[in-house]
C-alpha positions in Angstrom: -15.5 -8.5 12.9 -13.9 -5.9 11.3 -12.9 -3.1 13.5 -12.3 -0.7 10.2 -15.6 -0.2 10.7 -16.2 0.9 13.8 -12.9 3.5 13.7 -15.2 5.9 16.0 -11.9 8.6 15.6 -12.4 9.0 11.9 -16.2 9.2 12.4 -15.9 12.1 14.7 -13.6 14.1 12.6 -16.0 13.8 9.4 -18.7 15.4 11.5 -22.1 14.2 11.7 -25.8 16.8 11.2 -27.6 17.4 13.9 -31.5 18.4 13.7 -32.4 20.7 16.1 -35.5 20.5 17.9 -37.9 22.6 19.6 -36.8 23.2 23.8 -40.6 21.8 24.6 -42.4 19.6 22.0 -39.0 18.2 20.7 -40.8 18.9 16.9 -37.8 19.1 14.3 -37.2 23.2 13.6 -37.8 22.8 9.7 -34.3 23.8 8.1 -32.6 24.0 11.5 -29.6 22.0 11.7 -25.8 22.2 13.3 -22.7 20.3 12.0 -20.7 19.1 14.7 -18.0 16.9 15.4 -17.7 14.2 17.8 -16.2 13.9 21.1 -14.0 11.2 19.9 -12.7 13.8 16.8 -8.6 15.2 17.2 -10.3 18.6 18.4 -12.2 17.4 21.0 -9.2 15.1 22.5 -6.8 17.7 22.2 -9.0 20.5 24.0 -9.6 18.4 26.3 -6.2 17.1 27.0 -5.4 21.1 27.4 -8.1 22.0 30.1 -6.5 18.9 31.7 -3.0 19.9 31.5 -3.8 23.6 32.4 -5.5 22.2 35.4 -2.8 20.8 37.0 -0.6 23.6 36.2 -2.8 26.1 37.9 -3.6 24.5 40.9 -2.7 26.9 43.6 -4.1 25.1 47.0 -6.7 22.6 47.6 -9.8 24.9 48.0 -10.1 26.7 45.2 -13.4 28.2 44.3 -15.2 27.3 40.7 -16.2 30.1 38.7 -19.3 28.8 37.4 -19.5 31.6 34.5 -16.2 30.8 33.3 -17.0 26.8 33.7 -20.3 27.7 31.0 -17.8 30.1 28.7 -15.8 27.1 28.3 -17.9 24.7 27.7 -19.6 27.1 25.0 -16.0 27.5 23.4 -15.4 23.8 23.3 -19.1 23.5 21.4 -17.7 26.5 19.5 -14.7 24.4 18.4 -16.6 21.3 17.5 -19.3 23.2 15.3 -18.2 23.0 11.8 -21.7 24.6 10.2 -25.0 25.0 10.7 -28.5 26.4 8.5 -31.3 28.3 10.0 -30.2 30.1 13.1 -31.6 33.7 13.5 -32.3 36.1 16.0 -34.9 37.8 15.0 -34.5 38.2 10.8 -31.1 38.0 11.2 -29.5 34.9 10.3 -26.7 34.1 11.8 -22.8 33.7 10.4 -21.9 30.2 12.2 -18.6 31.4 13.6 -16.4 30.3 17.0 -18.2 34.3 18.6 -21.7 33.6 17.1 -21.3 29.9 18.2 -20.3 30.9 21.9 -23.5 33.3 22.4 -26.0 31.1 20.7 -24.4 28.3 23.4 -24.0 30.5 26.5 -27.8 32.9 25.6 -29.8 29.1 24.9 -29.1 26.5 27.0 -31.6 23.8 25.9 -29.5 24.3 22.3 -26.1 23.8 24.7 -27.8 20.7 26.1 -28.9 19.8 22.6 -25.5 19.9 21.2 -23.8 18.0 24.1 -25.8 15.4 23.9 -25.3 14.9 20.4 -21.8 15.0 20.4 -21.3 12.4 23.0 -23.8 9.9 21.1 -21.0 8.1 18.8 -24.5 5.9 17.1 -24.6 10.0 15.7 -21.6 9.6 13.9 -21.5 6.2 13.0 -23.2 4.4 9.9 -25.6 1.9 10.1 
């Protein structure tokens, strides 16, 4: 077998589309999609390799409380950081410049689009060819 073809990293970095899809019926929202990277790209390993890092640095005693707010405004700025584009997000009739602040408030205000999204990124079969 050759493994060239299964180089997941290099997959992950060239980003993959992802349809988005209605929170209830799951139909496709015509024209709405997101470019993301993959959780296997060189951004997502080196954010996460960060929070790690910064985690043991800041550990100040062994019951520490979780901010649940911040833990969701991180997790929206990781999203943030692995969307590269997207086509047909709007509030209202405004459409939407896909940038890291629009990208963090579209995360943090619609969670089944979060949920959307983090699925989708952890899915390598998303990012891989057939």
């Amino acid at each position: 077998m050759d493994f060239t073809k299964l180089d997941v990293t290099t997959a992950a970095n060239a980003g993959a589309v992802m349809q988005v899809t209605h929170p209830s019926t799951g139909d496709d929202l015509e024209g709405t999609t997101i470019t993301l990277l993959g959780q296997d790209s060189d951004i997502y390993q080196k954010e996460i390799k960060k929070r790690a890092e910064q985690s043991l640095n800041n550990r100040s005693g062994r019951n520490k409380k979780v901010d649940l707010d911040e833990a969701k405004l991180k997790g929206a700025e990781l999203l943030a950081r692995l969307t590269t584009s997207w086509t047909g997000i709007a509030e209202g009739k405004t459409e939407l410049e896909c940038n890291f602040d629009n990208c963090i408030k579209m995360y943090l205000k619609y969670p089944w689009l979060r949920e959307q999204v983090e699925a989708f990124i952890v899915d390598r079969a998303n990012f891989m060819k057939a």
